[in-house]
NUNUMI-832898 format. One record per residue (C-alpha): x, y, z. Coordinates in Angstrom, 3 decimals. Example, Ala and Ser with C-alpha at 12.3 -4.5 7.8 and 13.67 -1.06 7.14 Angstrom:
! residues 2
{{12.300 -4.500 7.800}};
{{13.670 -1.060 7.140}};
//
This chain:
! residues 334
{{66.794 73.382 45.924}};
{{68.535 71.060 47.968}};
{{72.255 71.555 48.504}};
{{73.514 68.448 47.066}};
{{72.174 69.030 44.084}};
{{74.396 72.067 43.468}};
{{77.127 71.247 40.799}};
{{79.685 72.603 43.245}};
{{79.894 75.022 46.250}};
{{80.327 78.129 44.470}};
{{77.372 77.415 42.410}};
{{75.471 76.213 45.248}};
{{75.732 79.548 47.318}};
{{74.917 81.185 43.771}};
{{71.837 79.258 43.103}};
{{70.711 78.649 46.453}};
{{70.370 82.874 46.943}};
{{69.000 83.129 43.535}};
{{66.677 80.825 43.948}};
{{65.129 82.050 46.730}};
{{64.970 85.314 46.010}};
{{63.519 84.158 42.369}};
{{60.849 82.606 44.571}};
{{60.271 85.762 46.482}};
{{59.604 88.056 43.270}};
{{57.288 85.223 42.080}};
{{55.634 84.446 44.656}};
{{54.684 88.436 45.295}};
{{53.537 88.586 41.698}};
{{51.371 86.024 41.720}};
{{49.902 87.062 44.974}};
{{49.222 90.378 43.778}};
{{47.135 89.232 40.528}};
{{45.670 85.445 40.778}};
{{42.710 84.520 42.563}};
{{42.989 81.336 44.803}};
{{45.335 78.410 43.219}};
{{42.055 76.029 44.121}};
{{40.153 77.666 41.211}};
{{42.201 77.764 38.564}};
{{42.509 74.409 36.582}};
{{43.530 71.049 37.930}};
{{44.841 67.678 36.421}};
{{43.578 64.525 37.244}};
{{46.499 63.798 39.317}};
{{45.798 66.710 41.596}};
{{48.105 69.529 40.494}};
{{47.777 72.776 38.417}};
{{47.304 72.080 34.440}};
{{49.572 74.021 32.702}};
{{48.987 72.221 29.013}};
{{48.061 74.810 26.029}};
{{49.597 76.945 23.513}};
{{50.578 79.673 24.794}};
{{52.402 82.965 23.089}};
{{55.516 84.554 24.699}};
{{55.138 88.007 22.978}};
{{55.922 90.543 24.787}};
{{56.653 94.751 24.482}};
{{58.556 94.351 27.710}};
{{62.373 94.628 25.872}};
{{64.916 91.388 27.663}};
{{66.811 94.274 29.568}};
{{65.596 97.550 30.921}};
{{66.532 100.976 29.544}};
{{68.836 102.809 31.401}};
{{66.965 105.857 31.847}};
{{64.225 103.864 33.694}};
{{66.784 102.867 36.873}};
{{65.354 100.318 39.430}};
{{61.686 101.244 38.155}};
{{59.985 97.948 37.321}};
{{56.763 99.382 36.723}};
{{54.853 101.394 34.225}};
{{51.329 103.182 34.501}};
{{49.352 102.119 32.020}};
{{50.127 105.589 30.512}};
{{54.273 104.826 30.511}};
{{53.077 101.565 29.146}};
{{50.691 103.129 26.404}};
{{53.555 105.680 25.181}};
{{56.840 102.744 25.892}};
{{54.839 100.591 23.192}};
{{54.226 103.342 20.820}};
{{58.115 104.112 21.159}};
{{58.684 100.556 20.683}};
{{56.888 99.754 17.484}};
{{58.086 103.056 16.118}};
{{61.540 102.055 16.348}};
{{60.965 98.527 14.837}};
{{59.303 100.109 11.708}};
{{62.128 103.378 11.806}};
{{63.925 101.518 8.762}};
{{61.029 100.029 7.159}};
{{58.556 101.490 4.580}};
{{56.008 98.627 4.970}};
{{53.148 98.241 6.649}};
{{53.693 95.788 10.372}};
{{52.038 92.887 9.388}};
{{51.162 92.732 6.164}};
{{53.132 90.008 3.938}};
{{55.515 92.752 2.735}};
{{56.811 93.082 5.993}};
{{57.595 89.544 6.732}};
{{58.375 88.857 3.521}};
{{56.554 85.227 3.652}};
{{52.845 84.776 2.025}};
{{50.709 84.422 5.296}};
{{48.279 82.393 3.193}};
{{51.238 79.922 2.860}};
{{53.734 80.572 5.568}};
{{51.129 81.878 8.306}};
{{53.795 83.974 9.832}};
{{53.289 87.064 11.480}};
{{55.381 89.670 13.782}};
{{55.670 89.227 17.487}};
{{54.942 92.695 18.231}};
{{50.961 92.103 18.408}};
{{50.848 92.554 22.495}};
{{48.509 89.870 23.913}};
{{48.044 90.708 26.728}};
{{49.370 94.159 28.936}};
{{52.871 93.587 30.368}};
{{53.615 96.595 32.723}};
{{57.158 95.992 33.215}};
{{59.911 97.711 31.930}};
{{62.164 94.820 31.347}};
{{62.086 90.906 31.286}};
{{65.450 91.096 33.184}};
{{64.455 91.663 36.959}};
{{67.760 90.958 38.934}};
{{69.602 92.482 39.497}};
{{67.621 95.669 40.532}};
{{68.830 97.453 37.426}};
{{66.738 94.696 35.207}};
{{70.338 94.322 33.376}};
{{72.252 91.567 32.309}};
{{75.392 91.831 34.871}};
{{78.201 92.040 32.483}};
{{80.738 89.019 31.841}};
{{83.417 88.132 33.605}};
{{87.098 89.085 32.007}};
{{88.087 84.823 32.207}};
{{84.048 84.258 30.130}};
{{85.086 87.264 27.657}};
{{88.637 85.853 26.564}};
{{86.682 82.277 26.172}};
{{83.917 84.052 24.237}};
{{87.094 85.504 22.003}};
{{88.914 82.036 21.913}};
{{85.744 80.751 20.327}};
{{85.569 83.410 17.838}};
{{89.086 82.865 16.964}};
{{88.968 79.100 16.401}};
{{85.768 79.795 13.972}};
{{87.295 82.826 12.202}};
{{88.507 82.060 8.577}};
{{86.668 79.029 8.593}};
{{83.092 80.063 8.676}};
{{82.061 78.386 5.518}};
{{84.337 75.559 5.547}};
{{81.397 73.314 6.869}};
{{78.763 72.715 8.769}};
{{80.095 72.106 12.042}};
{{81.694 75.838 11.819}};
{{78.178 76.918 11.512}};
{{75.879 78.000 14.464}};
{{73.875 75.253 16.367}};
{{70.695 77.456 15.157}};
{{71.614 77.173 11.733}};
{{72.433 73.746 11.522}};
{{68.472 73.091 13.152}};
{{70.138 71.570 16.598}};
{{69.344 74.122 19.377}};
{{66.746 77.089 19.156}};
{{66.083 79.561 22.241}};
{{62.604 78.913 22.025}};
{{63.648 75.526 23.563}};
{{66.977 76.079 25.207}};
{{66.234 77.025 28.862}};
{{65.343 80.081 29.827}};
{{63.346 80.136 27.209}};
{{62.989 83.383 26.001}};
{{60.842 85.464 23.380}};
{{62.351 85.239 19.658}};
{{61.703 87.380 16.701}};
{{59.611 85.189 15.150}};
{{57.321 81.558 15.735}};
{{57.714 82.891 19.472}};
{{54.921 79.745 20.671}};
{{55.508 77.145 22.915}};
{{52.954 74.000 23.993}};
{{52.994 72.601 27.398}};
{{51.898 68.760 28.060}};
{{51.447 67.022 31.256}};
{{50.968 63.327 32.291}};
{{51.542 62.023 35.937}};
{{55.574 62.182 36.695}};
{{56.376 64.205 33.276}};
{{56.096 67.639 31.890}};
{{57.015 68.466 27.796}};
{{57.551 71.880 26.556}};
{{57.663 71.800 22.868}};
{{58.734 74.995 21.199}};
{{57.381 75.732 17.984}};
{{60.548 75.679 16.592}};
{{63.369 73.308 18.247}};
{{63.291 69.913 19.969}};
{{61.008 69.150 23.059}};
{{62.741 69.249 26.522}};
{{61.032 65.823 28.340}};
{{61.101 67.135 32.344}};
{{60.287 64.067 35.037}};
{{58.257 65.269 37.801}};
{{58.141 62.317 39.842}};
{{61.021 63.498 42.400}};
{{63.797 62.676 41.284}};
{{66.774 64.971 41.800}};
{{69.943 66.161 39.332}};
{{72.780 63.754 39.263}};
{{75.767 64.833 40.066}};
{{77.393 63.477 36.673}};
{{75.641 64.829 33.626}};
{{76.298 64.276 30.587}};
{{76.691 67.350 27.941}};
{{73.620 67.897 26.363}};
{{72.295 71.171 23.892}};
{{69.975 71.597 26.442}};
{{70.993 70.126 29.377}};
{{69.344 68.090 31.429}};
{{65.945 69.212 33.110}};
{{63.882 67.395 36.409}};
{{60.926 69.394 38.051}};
{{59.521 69.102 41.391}};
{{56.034 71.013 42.656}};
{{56.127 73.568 45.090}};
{{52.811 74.374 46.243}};
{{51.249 75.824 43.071}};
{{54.318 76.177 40.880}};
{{55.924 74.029 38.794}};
{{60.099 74.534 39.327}};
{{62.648 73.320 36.576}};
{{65.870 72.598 37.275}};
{{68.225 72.592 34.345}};
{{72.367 71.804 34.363}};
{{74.732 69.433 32.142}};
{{75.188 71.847 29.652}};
{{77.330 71.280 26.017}};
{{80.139 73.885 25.778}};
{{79.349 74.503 22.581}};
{{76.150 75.749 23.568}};
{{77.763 78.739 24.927}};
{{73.960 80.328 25.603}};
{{74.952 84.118 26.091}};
{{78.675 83.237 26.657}};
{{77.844 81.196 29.165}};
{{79.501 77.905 30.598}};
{{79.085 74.784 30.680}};
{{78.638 75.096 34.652}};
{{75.363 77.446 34.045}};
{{72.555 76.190 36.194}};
{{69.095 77.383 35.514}};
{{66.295 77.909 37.365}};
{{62.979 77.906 35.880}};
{{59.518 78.377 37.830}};
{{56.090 78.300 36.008}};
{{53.024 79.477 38.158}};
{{49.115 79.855 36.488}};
{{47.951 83.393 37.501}};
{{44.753 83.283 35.554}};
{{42.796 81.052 33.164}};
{{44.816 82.511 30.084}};
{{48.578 83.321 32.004}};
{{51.447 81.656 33.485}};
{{53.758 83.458 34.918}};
{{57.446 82.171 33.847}};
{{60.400 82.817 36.084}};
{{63.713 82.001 35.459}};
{{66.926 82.469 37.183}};
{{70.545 81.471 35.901}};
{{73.249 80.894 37.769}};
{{76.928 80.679 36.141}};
{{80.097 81.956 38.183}};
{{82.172 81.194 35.366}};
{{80.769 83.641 33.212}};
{{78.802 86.203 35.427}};
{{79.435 87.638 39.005}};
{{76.044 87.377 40.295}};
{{72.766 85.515 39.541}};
{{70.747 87.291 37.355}};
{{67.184 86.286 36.121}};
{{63.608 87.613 34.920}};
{{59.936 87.221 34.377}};
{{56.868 87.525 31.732}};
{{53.263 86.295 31.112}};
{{52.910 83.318 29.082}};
{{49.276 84.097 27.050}};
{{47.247 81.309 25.773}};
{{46.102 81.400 22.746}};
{{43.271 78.866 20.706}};
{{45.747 77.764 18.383}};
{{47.879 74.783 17.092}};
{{51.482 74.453 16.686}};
{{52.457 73.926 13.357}};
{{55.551 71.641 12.427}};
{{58.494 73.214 12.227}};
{{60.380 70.959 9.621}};
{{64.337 72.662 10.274}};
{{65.919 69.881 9.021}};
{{64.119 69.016 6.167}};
{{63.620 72.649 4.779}};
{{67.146 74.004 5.488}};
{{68.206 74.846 2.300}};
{{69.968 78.395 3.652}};
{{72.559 75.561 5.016}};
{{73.075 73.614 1.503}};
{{73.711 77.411 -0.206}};
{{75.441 79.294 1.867}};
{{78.108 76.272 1.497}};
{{77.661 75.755 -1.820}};
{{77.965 78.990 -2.493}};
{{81.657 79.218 -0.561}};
{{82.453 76.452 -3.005}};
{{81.835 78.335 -6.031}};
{{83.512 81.484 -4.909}};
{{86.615 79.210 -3.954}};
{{86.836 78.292 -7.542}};
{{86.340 81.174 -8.966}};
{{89.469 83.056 -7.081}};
{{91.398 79.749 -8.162}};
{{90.366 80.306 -11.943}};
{{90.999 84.277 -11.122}};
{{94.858 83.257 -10.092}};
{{95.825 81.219 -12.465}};
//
């Protein structure tokens, strides 16, 4: 990262240590597992193809128990009793069987969902969280907690009086599966990953694409606000880095600010993984960087559409249905 494009000095001593030492667990990862970047996959254009489908389902919970410490690690006998634990305590509350249409609730003939706890692929780790050390979130700061609660308090008594006092998720504008870092969701947890010379696209199977230039060009120093900021790559070696800043406020990912800066870094490890690393950097809201990693599985598959807008009838009836219960305390008082 270079230090002008830092949104400010505080964020650039943030983000320029994070960074790096994002860079350092990646790199050490990758070197570990991958064979030599010259046999895996190439574009045209000469650098590493990244495009498929690929799942982001993962065991691995965002942030690491406590009782596990700084241990990053399982054996692949932790591993084999942590994912017994896990599913057990998804299905504690529910009588059905995981995966059948009674558990989702949707016809998989006519829905074709499924859960995300179907592991792909072995994930050793005890957390997606890996700085700090704990594999924690570091808790917000007292100034990102009273904005948090100023927020709430500007919403609260008006929840159903329209849209725009609904969440950006609910009103089909911004979904995590696209908002960077991009993390695993309960459900339609797929992304797809295009390439052409100078550009990138990560389309989420649910949420907008994010269009990323590649062809060096850096951050400007005045953004402006967008759901999902506003993304340019660059190559380093083998890896493809993402930086992301210009945030909306009302995106408030986490709590966050709109000064959060992230950090994303996408390296192919095998012919079925990339490895996705993400820092974010946000001394408004946090004290320190924190940031993570997890495999990225390809899978043979399609996206289907995810038609939000068009199919958001949970938006039309939970107003609707405000509107109705207004009248009937009016009829009730008079």
């Amino acid at each position: 990262m270079k230090r002008e494009s830092c949104l400010n000095a505080t964020a650039a001593l943030f983000a320029c240590a994070a960074v790096t030492a994002g860079l350092l667990a990646a790199t050490s990862d990758a070197a570990a597992q991958t064979p030599a970047a010259a046999d895996h996959p190439r574009t045209s254009w000469g650098v590493p193809d990244l495009s498929g489908v690929y799942a982001e389902f993962t065991v691995a919970p965002l942030e690491r128990p406590v009782e596990f410490g700084e241990k990053e690690f399982l054996t692949p006998e932790e591993f084999a009793a942590f994912e017994q634990a896990r599913l057990e305590q998804v299905d504690e509350d529910d009588e059905t069987t995981p995966g059948t249409p009674a558990d989702v609730h949707y016809d998989f003939g006519t829905f074709a969902l499924s859960e995300n706890e179907g592991v792909t692929s072995p994930n050793l780790r005890t957390s997606i969280v890996t700085m700090p050390a704990n594999g924690r979130i570091p808790p917000l700061l007292p100034s990102a907690v009273a904005r948090r609660e100023a927020r709430a308090e500007a919403r609260r008594g008006h929840e159903f009086d329209g849209p725009e006092f609904r969440s950006l998720t609910e009103r089909c504008i911004v979904w995590s599966s696209t908002l960077p870092p991009i993390l695993p969701r309960g459900y339609n947890s797929n992304l797809q990953i295009f390439q052409s010379p100078g550009y990138v696209l990560i389309q989420g199977e649910m949420g907008d694409p994010r269009i990323i230039p590649t062809d060096g060009r850096e951050l400007p120093g005045d953004l402006l606000p967008q759901y999902n900021g506003t993304s340019v790559g660059r190559w380093e070696s083998d890896t493809l880095v993402i930086e992301t800043a210009g945030f909306h406020p009302a995106s408030a990912w986490r709590g966050a600010s709109e000064n959060m800066r992230v950090t994303e870094r996408l390296t192919r490890i095998d012919d079925d993984t990339v490895e996705y690393a993400f820092t974010v950097v946000d001394p408004d809201t946090w004290a320190e960087p924190w940031g993570g990693v997890y495999p990225l599985t390809m899978m043979d598959a399609v996206l289907f559409e995810y038609a939000c807008t068009e199919g958001n009838y949970g938006m039309a009836n939970i107003l609707s249905g405000e509107r109705v219960r207004e009248r009937e305390s009016e009829e009730a008082a008079r």
